[in-house]
N, C-alpha and C positions, 0 to 999 in steps of 0.2 A: 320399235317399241322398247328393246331392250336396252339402246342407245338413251331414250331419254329417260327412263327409268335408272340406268347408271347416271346419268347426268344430274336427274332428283336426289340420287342417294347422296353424290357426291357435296352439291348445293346443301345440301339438308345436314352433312357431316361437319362441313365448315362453318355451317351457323351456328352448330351443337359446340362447337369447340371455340371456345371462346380465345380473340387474341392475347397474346400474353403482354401484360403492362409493366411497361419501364419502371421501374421502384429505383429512384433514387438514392442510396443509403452510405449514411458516414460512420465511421469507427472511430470511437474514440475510448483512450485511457483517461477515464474520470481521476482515477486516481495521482498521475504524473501530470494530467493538468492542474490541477488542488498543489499538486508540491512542490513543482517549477513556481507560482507565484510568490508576488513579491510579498503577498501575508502569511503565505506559510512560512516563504524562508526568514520573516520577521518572528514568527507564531516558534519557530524552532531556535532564532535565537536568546527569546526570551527566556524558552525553557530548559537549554542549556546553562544561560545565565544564572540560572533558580537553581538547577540542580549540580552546578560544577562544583559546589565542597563535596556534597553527597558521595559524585565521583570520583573526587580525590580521596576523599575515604576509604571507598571500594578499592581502588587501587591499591591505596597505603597497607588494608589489611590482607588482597590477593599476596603481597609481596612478601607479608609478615607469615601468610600463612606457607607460602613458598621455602622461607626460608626454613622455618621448622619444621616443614616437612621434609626438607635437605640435613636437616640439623641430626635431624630424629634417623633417618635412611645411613647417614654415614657415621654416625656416631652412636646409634641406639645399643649394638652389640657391644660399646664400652661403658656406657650411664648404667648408673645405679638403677636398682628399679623405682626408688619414689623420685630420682631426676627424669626418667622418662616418661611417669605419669602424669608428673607435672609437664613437659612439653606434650604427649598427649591432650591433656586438662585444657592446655593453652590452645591447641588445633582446634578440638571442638568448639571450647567459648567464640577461638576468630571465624571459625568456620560459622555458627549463627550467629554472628553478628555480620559478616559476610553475606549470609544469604538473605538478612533481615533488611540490612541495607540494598541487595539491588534488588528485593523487594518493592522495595520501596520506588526506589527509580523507576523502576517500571511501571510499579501503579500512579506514578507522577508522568509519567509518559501517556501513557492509556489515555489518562484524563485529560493532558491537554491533545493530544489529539481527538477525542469527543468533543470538547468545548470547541477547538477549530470546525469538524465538522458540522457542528450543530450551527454554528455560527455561518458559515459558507455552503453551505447547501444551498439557500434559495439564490445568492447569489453566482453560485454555478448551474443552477436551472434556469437562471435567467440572460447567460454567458452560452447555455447550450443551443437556446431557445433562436437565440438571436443567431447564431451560425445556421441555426435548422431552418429559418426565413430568410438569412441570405441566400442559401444553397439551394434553396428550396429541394430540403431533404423529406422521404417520407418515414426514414427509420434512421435513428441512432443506436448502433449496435456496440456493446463493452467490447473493447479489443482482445479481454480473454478466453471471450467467448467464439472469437473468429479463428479458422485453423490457418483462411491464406484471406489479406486483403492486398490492393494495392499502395504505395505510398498516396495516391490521390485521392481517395478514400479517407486517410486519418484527417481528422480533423480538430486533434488535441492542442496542437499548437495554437488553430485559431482560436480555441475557447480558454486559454491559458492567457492567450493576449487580450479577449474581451472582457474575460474574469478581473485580470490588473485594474483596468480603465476602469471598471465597476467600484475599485476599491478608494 
């Protein structure tokens, strides 16, 4: 009696515990897929193209603002005081004009980076979609969010390449 009574428990334990199901699941970097393609690397030359005086700007007045500040550090103990308030005068005004300008580049970056995304999202949901019904995946997980996968597992590549074709 006790024999089938352990035999019922045991029967009875195994139905209670349900098998565990294969979940097939891919990783992917949404974001290095989006910026490997060939409309981002289009999407970044344009805005490069747009913003390269902007840049050279910023450069021309880091470099102005460099030298007076070299100006001012090795020669301040010999300038008079209204010549070093004047190269003062002149740090500050380059310095906000400096910070107004990559101000500016930046908020000209932001923005084409939104427009890209706004613009490429359904077409990388539909790049995702299409690797997840080849694979026949049941879950696509952000790679940031994974602490260890295998390379066989990413699946960035292929939607990097499905994403191109799309375009």
């Amino acid at each position: 009696m006790r024999k089938i009574a352990g035999v019922l428990g045991l029967g009875l334990l195994t139905m209670v515990s349900v098998p565990a199901m294969a979940t097939e699941v891919g990783v992917l970097d949404w974001r290095e897929a989006l910026m490997s393609s060939n409309s981002a690397q289009a999407s970044m030359n344009q805005l490069k193209n747009r913003i390269s005086a902007q840049q050279q700007q910023a450069e021309s007045l880091s470099q102005e603002l460099q030298q007076l500040q070299q100006r001012l550090q090795k020669d301040g103990d010999v300038m008079s005081e209204s010549e070093r308030n004047s190269v003062t005068q002149q740090l500050r005004q380059k310095g906000g004009q400096f910070q107004q300008l990559r101000g500016q580049i930046s908020q000209a970056q932001q923005q084409a980076e939104q427009q890209y995304l706004k613009g490429a999202k359904p077409k990388l949901d539909q790049a995702i979609q299409r690797v997840v019904d080849e694979h026949d995946l049941d879950m696509v997980v952000d790679r940031d969010a994974v602490v260890y996968s295998g390379d066989s597992l990413d699946i960035t590549s292929e939607v990097t390449k499905i994403f191109n074709s799309l375009n």
